[in-house]
C-alpha positions in Angstrom: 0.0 0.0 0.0 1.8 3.2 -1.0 1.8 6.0 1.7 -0.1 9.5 0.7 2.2 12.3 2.0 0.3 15.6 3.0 1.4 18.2 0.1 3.6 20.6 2.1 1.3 23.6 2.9 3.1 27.2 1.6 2.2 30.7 2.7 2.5 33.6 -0.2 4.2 36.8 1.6 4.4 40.0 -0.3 7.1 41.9 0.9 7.6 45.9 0.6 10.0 46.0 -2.3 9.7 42.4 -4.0 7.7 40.0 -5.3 5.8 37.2 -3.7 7.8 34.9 -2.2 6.1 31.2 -0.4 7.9 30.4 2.5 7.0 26.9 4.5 4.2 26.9 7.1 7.0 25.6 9.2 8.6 29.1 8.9 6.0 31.4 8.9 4.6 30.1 12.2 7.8 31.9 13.6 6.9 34.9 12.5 4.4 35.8 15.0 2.8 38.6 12.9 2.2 36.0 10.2 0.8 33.8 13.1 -2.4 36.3 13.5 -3.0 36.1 9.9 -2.9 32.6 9.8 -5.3 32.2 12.5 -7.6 34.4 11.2 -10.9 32.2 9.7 -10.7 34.2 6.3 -7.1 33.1 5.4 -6.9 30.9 2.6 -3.3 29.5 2.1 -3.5 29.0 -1.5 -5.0 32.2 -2.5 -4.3 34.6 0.2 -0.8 37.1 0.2 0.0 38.6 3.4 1.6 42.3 2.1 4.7 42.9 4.4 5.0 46.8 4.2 7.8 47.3 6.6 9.8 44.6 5.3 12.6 44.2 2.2 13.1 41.6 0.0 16.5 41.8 1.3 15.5 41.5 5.1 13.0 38.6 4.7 15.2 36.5 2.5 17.7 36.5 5.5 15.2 35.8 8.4 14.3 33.0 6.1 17.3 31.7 5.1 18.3 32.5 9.2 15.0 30.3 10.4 15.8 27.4 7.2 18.8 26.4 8.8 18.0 26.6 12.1 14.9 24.6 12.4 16.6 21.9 10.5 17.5 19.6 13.2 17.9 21.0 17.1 20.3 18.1 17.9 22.7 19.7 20.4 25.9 17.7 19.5 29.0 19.5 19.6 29.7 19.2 16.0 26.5 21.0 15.3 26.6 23.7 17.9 30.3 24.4 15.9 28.5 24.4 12.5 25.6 26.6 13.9 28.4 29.1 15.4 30.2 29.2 12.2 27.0 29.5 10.3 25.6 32.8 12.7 29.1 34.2 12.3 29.4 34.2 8.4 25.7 35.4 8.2 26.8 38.0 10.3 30.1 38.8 8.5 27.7 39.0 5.6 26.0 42.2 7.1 26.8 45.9 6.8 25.6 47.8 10.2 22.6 49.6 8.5 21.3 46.1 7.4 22.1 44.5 10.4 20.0 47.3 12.0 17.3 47.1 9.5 17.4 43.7 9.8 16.7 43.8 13.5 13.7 46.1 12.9 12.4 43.5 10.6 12.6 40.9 13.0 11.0 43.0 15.4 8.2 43.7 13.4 7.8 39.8 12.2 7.9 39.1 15.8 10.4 36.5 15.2 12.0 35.9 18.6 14.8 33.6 17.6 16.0 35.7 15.0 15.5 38.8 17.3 17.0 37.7 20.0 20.4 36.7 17.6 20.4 39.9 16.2 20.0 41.9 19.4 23.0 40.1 20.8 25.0 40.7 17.9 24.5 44.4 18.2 25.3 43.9 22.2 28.7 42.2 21.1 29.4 44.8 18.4 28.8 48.3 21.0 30.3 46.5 23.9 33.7 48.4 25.1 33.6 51.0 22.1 33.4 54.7 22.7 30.4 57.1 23.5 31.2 58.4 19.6 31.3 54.7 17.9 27.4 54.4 19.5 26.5 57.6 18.6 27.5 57.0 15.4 25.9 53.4 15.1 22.6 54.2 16.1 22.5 58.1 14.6 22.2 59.5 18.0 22.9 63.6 18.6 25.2 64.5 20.9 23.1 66.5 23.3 25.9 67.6 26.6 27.6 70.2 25.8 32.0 69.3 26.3 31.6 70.6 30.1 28.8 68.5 30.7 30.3 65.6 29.1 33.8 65.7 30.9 31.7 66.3 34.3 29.9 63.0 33.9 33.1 61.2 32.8 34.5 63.1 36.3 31.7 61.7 38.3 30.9 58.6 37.0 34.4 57.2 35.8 33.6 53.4 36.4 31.2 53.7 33.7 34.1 54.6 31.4 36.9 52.1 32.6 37.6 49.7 29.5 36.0 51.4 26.8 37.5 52.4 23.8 38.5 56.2 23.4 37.1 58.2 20.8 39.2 58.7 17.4 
């Protein structure tokens, strides 16, 4: 008796600047603000497209390529934890800091906690110990202290200063 395998369901997402791209149920129920769609009694998988206007074609091709390989197999041997480190550092190497921050915005806005939680440490690890300028810059913050008011805090609260990076 030959087995009938279930045709692998597919969920149509439209994102800002691209065309429709189907991504597996699997996937999309990681995306929590696919989730609500998906539970809503109107959606119809094979004719419905869920418009993603805050997301790229960029960003969304790397949560999904980010979710694809890691919810392929959560075996926690050591030779996978190595391959999953070396994988999250290339797709990191891959990123320029606007699109890793973009990236994170897009991954907060899918709701995707695995991929936001990544991304959030990967900005952690890449503003730990720099300077007050380097996170300025990062994140496009104004300096608002005027220099007196600056070198006062520095003079008051030096521990909060002790290892960091000097400005260039």
């Amino acid at each position: 008796m030959a087995e009938t395998t279930e045709p692998k369901r597919t969920i149509s997402l439209k994102p800002c600047d691209g065309d429709v791209v189907e991504v597996s149920s699997t996937i999309a129920k990681q995306m929590q603000t696919i989730q609500s769609f998906l539970e809503d009694d109107s959606f119809i998988s094979t004719t419905t497209i869920i418009p993603l206007p805050n997301v790229t074609a960029f960003q969304l091709s790397k949560i999904i390529v980010y979710l694809n390989y890691h919810s392929n197999g959560k075996a926690v041997t050591n030779d996978v934890k190595d391959s999953t480190k070396k994988f999250d550092e290339e797709f990191l190497k891959e990123l320029e800091h606007d699109q890793l921050k973009e990236l994170l915005h897009a991954a907060n806005y899918l709701d995707v906690k695995e991929v936001l939680d990544f991304l959030c440490q990967a900005v952690a690890d890449l503003i730990q110990d720099k300077s007050v300028k380097f996170v300025r810059k990062f994140f496009g913050l104004v300096k608002d202290y005027s220099v007196e008011k600056e070198e006062e805090i520095r003079r008051t609260h030096g521990w909060a200063f002790e290892g960091v990076e000097e400005d260039y």
